[in-house]
N, C-alpha and C positions, 0 to 999 in steps of 0.2 A: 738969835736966829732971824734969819733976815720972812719979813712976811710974803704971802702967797700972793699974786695976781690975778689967781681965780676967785669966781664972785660962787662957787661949789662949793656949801658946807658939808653936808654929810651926802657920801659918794658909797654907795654897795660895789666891793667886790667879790666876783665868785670865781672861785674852782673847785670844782667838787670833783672831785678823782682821787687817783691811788695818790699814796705820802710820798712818793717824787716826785711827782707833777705839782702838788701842794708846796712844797719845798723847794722849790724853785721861782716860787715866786718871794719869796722871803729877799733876795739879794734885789728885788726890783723896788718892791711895795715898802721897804721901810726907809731907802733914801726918798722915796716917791712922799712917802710921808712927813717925812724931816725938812722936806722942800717945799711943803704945802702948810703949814703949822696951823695956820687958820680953818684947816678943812679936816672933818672928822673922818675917817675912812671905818669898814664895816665890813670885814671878812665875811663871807659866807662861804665855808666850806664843810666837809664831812666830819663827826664827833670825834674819831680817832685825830686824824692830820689836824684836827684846831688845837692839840694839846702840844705839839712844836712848837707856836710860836713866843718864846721865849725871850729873855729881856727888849719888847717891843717898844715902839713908841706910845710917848704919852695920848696920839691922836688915832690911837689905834685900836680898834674893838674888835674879837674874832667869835664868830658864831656858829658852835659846829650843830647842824641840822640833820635829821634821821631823814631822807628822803625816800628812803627804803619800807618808811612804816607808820612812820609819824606825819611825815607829808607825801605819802606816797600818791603817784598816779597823779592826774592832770587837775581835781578837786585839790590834792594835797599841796601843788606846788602853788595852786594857786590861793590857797590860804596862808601859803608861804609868805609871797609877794604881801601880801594884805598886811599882814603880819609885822613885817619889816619897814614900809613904808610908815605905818603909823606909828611905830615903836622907835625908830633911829630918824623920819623926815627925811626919807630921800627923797635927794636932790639931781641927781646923775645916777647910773652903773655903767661899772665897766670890767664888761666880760670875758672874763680870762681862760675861757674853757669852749665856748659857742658850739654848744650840744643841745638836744632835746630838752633836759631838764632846761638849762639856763638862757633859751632860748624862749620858753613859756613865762619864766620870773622877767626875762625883760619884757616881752608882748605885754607882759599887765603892766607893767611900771610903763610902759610908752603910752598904752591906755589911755592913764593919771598923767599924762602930759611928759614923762620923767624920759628926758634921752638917754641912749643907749648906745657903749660903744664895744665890737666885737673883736675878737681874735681873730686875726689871718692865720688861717691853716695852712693856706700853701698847701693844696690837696694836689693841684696839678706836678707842682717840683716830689710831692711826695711819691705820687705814681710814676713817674718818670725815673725815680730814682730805683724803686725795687721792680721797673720795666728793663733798668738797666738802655734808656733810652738818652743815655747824657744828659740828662735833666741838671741842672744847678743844685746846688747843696741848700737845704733846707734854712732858712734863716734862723739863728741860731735863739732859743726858745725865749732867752731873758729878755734880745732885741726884741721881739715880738709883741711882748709884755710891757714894755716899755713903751713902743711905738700907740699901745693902745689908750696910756694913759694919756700920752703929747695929744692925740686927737678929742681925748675930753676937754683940754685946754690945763693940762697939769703938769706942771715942771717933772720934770723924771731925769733926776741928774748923772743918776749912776755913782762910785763910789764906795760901793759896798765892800768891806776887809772881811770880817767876822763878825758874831754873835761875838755879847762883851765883850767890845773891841777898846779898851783902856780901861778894862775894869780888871778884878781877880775874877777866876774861873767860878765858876759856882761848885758849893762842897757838895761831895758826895761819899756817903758812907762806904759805896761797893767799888770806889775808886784806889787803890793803892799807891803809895809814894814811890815818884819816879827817884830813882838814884842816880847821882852824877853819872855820866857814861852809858846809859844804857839805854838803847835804842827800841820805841816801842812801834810795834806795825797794828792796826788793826787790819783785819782779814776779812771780808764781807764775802763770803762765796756763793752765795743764793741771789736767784731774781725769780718773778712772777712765770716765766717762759725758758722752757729745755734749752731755747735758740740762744739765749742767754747767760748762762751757766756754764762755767769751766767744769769738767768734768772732776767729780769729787776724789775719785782717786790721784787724780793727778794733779788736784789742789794738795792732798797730803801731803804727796812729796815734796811739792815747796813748800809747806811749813814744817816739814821734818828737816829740810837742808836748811831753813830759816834757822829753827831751833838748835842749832848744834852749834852755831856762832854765840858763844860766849854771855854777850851783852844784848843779845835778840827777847827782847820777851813780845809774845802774839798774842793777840785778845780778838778772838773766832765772834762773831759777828752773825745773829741770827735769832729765829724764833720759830714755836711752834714744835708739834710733837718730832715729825720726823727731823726736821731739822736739828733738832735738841740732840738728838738720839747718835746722829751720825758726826755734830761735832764733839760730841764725850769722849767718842773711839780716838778721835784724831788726839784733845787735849790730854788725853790718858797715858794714851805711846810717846809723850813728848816732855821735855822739859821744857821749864816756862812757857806754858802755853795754858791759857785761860780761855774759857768757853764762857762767853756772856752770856749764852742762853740757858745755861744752868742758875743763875744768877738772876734774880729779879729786878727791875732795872726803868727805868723811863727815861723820858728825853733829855730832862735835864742832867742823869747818870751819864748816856752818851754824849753828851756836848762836854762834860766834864773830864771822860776818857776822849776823846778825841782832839780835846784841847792841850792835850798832855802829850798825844803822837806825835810822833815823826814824819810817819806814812798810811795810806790806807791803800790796802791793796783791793780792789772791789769789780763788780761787774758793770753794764751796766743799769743801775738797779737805784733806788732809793739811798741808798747807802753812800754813793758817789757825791750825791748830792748834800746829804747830810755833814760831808768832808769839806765843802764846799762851805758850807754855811756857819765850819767854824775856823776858817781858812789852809784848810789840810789840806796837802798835795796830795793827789790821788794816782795810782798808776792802775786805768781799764783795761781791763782785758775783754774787748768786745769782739762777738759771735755776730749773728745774724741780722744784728743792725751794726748800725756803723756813727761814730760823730756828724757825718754829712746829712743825718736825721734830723737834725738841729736839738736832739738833748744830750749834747757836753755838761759837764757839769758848769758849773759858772767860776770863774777864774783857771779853771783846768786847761790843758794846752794839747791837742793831738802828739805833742813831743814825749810825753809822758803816756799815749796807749800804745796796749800793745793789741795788735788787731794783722791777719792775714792779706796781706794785698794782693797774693800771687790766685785770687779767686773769682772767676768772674761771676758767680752765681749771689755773691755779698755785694751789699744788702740785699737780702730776701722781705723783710717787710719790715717796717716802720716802728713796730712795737716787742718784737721777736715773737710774736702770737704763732707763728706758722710753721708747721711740721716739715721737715729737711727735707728737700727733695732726692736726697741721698740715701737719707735713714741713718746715716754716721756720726752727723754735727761736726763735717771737718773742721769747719772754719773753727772749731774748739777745739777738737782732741787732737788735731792738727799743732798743735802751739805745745812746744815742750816745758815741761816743768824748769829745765836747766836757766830758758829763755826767762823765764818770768823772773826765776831766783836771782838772775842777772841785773834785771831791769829793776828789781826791789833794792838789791844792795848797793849797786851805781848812785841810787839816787838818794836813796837816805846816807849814805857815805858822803856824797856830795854838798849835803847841807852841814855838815861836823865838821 
């Protein structure tokens, strides 16, 4: 491995947010790593999303922080910083988030002399975009992330295939043996916002028309009580159809089922991203945000969503945070079941 040109040993990165936003940094930060060999890198991110990052680099440390309680509030973050500095020797950060919280850990680290380089948010393309005022399309998230590291002075080559990418899958107990012929989709139907979400009965129907194809087996994608609850119904009334969220399970489980798909049919939501990061083709169905938000998944192609364009009121915002000004969520229930079941089978046909 050819050596690094930066004089950077150990460099703090942060993103503290939800597990797709975390997970998207994954396709940037480990060729970013593999390209740096010399230079130690130092995740800072939140205690759930640090347990993703799986078969990593060897220069790679990930540190999930309670900021909620442990370092909470402006005394907390900043015994954070204290913390880190003396524990790993930063030497750079670079800030993949550039919010409140990790706007205060870099002020202390700039303090102690230690430069700091930020995230362009593109706030003005992003207002322009749900102004509906012809704005530009959001630069696309991973470019972003990347761009932040080139300006520390750090190769960022790009490159990324998958998690074990010329390895064997990793075992998992709660995984089943694919049989020659048979085609498996996982089904992600949930996101954090209603704006986001295919509406659940008209998610059934396409796994009920899914499941009557022979060699279809669906593995429902989810967590949490209600969510448990309402994919049981769906895997109950179906053949072949498994509910992961009955099922106890971690990330290394899902990298091991999704390494074995075909397709991931998903929102967009965490889960799109997670397909990405073990090179699954994903088909979105996206509501009230749109790809032009700049979080596609990474390798994912707009050829592959399915999304309303006959709508001038999409995008409505950035993160689907914001209540319809319809009350309907056409730009979702708008989209027929038959369409999706189309666009699912076209494409996993397509790779066989």
């Amino acid at each position: 491995m050819a050596r690094s040109d930066s004089p950077l040993r150990n460099v703090l990165v942060m993103r503290l947010s939800a597990l797709g936003d975390v997970a998207m940094t994954i396709p940037v930060l480990y060729p970013v790593c593999k390209a740096n060999p010399d230079t130690r890198f130092v995740m800072l991110t939140k205690q759930w999303p640090a347990s993703m990052f799986h078969d990593r680099p060897d220069n790679l440390m990930v540190v999930g922080a309670d900021v909620k309680s442990e370092y909470k509030g402006l005394a907390g973050l900043m015994r954070l910083s204290k913390e880190l500095r003396r524990q790993y020797g930063i030497d750079a950060v670079v800030d993949l988030h550039n919010v409140l919280r990790t706007r205060v850990i870099g002020l202390c680290m700039k303090w102690h002399g230690i430069p700091v380089a930020h995230l362009d948010k593109q706030r003005s393309r992003r207002k322009a975009l749900v102004r509906h005022a012809g704005g530009k399309p959001v630069t696309p998230t991973h470019e972003r992330y990347a761009e932040v590291f080139g300006r520390m002075g750090l190769k960022a080559p790009g490159g990324f295939t998958r998690l074990y990418d010329g390895k064997p899958l990793p075992a998992s107990p709660v995984v089943l043996d694919k049989e020659p012929g048979q085609r498996w989709i996982a089904v992600s139907p949930f996101s954090a916002h209603q704006g986001k979400v295919y509406p659940l009965e008209q998610m059934a129907q396409v796994v009920a028309q899914l499941a009557k194809r022979d060699n279809y087996w669906i593995f429902l994608m989810g967590g949490g009580k209600a969510e448990k609850q309402a994919l049981r119904g769906i895997a109950r009334d179906n053949q072949h159809v498994i509910s992961m969220a009955e099922i106890k399970h971690g990330f290394i489980d899902e990298y091991a089922l999704l390494g074995k798909c075909d397709l991931m049919l998903t929102m967009d939501s965490a889960n799109m991203h997670l397909a990405s990061l073990m090179g699954l083709k994903a088909v979105t169905i996206w509501g009230a945000t749109a790809p032009a938000c700049g979080f596609q998944g990474y390798g994912q192609t707009t050829a592959d969503d399915i999304q309303r364009t006959d709508l001038d009121c999409r995008p409505c915002s950035i993160y689907g945070e914001r209540d319809c000004r319809y009350g309907d969520y056409r730009c979702m229930s708008g989209i027929s079941p038959d369409e999706v079941v189309r666009r699912v089978v076209e494409t996993v046909e397509a790779k066989h």
